[in-house]
N, CA, C and O atoms as CSV, one atom per row, in Angstrom:
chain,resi,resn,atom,element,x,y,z
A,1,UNK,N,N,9.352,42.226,-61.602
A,1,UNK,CA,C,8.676,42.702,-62.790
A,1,UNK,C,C,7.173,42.566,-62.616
A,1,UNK,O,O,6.660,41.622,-62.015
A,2,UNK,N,N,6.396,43.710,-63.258
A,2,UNK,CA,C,4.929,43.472,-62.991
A,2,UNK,C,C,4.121,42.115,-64.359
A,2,UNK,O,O,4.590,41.441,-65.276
A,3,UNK,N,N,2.627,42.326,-63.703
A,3,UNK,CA,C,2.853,41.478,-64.673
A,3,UNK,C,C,2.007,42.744,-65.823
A,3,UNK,O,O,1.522,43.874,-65.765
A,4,UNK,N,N,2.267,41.564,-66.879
A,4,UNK,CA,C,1.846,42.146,-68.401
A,4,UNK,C,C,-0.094,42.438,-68.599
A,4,UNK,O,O,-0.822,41.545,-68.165
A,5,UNK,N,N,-0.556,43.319,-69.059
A,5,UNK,CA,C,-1.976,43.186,-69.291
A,5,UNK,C,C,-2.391,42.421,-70.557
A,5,UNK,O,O,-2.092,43.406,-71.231
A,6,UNK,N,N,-2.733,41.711,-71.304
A,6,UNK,CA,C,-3.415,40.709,-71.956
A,6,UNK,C,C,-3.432,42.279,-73.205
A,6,UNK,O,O,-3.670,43.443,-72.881
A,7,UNK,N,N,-3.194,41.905,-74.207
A,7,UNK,CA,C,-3.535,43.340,-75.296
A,7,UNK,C,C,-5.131,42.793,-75.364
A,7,UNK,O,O,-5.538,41.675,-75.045
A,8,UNK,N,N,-5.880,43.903,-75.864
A,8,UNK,CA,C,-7.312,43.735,-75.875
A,8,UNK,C,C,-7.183,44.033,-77.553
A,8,UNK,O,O,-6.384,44.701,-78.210
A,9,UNK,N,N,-8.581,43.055,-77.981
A,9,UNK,CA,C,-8.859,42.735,-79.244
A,9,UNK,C,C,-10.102,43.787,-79.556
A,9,UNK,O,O,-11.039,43.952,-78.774
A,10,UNK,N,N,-9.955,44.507,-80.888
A,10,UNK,CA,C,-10.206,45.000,-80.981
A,10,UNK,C,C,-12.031,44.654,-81.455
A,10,UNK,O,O,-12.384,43.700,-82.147
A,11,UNK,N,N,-12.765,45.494,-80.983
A,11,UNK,CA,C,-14.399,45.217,-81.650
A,11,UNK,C,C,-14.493,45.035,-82.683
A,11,UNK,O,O,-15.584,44.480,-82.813
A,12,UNK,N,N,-13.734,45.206,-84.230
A,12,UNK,CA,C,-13.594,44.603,-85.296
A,12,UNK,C,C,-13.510,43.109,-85.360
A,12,UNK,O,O,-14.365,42.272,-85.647
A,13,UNK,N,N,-12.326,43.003,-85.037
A,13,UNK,CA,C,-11.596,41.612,-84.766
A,13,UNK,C,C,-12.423,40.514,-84.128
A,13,UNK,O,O,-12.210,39.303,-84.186
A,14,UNK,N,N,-13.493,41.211,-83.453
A,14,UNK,CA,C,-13.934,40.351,-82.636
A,14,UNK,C,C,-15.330,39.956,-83.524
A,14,UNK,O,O,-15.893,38.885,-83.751
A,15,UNK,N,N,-15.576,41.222,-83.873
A,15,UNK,CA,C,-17.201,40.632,-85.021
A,15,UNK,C,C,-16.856,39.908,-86.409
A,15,UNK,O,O,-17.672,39.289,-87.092
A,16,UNK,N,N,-15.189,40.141,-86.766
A,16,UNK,CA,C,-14.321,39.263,-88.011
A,16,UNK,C,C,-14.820,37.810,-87.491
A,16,UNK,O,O,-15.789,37.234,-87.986
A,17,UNK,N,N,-14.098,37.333,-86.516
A,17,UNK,CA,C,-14.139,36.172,-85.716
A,17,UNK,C,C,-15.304,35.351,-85.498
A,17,UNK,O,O,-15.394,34.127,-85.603
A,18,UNK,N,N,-16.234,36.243,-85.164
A,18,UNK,CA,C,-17.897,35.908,-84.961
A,18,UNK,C,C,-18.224,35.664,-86.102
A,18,UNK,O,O,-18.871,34.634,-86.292
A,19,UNK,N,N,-17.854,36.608,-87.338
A,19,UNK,CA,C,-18.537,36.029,-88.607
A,19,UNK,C,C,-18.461,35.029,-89.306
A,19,UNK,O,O,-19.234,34.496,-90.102
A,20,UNK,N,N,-17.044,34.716,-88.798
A,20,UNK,CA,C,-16.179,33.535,-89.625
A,20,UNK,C,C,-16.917,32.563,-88.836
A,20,UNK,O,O,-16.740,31.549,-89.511
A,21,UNK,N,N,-17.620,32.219,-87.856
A,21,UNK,CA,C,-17.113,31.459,-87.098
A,21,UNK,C,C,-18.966,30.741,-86.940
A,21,UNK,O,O,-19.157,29.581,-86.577
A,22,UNK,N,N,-19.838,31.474,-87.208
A,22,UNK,CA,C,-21.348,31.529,-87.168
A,22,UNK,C,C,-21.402,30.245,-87.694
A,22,UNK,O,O,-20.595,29.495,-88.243
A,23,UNK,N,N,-22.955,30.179,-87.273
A,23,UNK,CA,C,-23.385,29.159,-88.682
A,23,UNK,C,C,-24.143,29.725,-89.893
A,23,UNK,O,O,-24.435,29.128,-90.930
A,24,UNK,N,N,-24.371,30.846,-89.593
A,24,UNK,CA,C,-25.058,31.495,-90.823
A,24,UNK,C,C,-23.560,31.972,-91.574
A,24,UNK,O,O,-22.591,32.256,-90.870
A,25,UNK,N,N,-23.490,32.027,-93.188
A,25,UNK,CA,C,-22.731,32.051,-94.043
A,25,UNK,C,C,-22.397,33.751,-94.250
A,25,UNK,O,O,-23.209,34.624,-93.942
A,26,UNK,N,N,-21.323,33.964,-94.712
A,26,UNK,CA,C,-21.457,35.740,-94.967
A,26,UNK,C,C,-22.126,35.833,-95.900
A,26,UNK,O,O,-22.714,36.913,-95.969
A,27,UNK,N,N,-22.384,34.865,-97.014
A,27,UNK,CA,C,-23.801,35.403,-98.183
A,27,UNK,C,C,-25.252,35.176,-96.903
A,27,UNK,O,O,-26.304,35.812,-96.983
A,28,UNK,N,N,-25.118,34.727,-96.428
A,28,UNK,CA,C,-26.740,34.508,-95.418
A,28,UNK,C,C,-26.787,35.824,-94.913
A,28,UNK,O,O,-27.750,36.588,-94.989
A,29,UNK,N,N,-25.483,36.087,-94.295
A,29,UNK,CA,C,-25.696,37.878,-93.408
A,29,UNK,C,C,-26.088,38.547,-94.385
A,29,UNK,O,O,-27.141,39.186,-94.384
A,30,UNK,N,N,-25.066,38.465,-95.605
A,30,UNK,CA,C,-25.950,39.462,-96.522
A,30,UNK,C,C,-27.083,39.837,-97.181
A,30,UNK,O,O,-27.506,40.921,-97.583
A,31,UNK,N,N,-27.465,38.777,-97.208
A,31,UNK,CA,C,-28.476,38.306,-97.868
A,31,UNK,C,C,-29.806,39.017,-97.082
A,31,UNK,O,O,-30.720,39.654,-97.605
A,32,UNK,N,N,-29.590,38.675,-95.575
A,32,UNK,CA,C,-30.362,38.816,-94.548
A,32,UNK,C,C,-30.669,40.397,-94.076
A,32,UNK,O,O,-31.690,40.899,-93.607
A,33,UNK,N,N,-29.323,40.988,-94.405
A,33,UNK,CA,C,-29.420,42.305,-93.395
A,33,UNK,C,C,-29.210,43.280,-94.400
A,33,UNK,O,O,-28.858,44.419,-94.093
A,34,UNK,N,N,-29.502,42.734,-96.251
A,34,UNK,CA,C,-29.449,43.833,-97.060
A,34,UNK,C,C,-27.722,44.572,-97.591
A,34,UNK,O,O,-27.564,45.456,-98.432
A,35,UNK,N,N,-26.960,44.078,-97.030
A,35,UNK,CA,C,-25.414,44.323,-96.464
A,35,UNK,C,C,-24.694,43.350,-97.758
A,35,UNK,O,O,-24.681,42.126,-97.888
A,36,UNK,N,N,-23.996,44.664,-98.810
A,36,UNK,CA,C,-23.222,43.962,-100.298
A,36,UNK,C,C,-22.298,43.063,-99.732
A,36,UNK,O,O,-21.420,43.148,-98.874
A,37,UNK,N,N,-22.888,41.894,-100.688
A,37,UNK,CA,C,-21.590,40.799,-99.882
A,37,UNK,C,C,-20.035,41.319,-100.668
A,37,UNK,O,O,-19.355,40.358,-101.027
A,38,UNK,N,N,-19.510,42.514,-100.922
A,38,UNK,CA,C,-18.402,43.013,-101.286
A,38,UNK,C,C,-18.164,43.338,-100.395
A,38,UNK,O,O,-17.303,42.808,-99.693
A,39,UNK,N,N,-18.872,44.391,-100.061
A,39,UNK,CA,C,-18.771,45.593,-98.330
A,39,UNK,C,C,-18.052,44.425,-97.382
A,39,UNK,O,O,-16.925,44.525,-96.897
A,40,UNK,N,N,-19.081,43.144,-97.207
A,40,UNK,CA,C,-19.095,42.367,-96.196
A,40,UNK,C,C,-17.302,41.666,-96.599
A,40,UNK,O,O,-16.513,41.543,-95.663
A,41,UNK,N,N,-17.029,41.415,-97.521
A,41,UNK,CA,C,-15.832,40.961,-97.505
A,41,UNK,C,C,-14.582,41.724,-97.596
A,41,UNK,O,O,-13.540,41.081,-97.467
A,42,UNK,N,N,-14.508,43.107,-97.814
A,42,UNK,CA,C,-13.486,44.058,-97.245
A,42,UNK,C,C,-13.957,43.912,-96.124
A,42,UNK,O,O,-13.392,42.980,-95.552
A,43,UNK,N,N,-14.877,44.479,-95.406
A,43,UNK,CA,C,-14.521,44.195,-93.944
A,43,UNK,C,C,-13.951,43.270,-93.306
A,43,UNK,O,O,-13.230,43.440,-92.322
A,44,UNK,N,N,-14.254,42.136,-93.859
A,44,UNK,CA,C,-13.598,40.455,-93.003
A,44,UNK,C,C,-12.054,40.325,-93.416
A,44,UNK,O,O,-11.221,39.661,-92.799
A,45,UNK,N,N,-11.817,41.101,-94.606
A,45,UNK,CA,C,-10.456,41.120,-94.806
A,45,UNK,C,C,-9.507,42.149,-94.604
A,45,UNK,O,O,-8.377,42.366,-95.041
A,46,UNK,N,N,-10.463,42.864,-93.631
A,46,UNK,CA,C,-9.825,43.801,-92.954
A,46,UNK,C,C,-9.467,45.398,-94.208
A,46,UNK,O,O,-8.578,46.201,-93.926
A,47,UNK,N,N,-9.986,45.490,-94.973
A,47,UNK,CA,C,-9.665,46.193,-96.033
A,47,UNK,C,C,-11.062,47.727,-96.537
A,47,UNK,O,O,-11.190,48.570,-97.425
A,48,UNK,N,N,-11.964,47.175,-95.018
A,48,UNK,CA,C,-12.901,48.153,-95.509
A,48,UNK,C,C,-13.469,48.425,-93.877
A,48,UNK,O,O,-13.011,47.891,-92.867
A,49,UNK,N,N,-14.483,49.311,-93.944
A,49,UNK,CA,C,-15.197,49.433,-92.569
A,49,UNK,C,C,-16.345,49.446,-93.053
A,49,UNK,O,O,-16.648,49.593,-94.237
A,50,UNK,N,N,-17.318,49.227,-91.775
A,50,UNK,CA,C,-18.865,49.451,-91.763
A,50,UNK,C,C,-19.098,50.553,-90.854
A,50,UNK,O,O,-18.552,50.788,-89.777
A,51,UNK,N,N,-20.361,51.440,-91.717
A,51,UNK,CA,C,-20.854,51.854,-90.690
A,51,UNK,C,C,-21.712,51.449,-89.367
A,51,UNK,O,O,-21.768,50.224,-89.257
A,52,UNK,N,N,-22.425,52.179,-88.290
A,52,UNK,CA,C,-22.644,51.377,-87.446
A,52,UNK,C,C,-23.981,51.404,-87.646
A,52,UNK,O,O,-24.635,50.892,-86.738
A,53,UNK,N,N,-24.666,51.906,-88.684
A,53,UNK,CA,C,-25.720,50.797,-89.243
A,53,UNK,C,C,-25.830,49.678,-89.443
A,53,UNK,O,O,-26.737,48.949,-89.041
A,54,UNK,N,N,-24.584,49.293,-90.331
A,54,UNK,CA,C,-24.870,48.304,-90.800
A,54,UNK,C,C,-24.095,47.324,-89.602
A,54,UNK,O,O,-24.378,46.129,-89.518
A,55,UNK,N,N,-23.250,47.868,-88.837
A,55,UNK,CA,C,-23.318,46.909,-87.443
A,55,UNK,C,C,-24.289,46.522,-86.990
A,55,UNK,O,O,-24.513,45.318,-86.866
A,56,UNK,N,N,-25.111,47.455,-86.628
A,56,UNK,CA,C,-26.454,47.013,-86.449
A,56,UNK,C,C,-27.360,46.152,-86.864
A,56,UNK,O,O,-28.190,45.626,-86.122
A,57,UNK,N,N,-27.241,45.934,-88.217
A,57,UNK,CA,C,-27.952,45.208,-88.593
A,57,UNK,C,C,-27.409,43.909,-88.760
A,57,UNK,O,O,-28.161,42.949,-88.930
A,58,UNK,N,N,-25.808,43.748,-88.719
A,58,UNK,CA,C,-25.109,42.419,-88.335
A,58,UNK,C,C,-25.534,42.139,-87.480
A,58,UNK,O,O,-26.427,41.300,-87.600
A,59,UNK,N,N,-25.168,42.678,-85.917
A,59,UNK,CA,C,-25.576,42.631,-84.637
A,59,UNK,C,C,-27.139,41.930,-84.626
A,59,UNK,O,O,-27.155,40.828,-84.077
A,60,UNK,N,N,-27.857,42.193,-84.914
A,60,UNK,CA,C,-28.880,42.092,-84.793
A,60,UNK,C,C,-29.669,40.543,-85.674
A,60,UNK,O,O,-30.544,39.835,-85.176
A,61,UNK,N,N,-28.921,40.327,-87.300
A,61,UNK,CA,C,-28.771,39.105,-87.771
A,61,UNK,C,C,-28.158,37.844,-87.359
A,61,UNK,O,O,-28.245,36.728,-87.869
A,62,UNK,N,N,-27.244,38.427,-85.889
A,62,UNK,CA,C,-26.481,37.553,-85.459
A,62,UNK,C,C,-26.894,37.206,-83.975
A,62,UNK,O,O,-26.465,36.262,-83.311
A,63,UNK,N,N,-27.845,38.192,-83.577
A,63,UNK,CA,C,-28.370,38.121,-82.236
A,63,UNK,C,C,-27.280,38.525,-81.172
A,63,UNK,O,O,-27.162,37.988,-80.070
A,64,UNK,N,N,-26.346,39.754,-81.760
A,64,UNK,CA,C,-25.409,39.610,-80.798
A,64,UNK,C,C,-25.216,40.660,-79.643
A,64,UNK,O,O,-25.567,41.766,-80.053
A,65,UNK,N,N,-24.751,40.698,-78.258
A,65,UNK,CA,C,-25.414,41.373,-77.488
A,65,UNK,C,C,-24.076,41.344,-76.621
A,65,UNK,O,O,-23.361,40.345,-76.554
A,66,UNK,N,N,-23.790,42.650,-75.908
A,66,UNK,CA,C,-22.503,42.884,-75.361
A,66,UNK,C,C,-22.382,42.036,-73.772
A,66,UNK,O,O,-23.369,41.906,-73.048
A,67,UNK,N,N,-21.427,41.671,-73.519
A,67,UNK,CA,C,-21.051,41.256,-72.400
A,67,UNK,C,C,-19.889,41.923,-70.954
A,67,UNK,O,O,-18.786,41.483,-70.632
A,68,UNK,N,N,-20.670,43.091,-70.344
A,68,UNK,CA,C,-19.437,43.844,-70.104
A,68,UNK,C,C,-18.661,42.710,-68.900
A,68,UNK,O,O,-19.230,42.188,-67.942
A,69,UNK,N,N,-17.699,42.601,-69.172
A,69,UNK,CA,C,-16.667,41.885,-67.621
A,69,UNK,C,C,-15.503,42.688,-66.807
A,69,UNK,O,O,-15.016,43.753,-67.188
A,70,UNK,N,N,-15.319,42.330,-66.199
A,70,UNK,CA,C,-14.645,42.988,-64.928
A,70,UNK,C,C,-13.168,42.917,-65.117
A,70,UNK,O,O,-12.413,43.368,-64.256
């Protein structure tokens, strides 16, 4: 049998994770990047999307910066 590939997590999931996980608060992101802390909590509960503005401006409140790997 071969082996299995690892399922890959999705770029949502992964900025959910990051947010939860910061030390800045989701009222701080919001607060910070202009971003309704409503918006901000359908998204974390998986119940809404962002555009990639306002990724951007997470991204960017969070200092966060891609890592491609092999």
């Amino acid at each position: 049998m071969g082996k299995r590939k690892p399922k890959r997590t999705s770029l949502s999931d992964q900025l959910r994770v990051i947010i939860e996980k910061h030390e800045k608060s989701r009222y701080q992101i919001s607060k910070e990047t202009g971003i309704d802390a409503s918006q901000m909590s359908r998204f974390i509960h998986g119940t809404g999307r962002l555009t990639t503005d306002t990724l951007d401006k997470i991204g960017e409140c969070l200092n966060l910066r891609f890592k491609v790997t092999k």
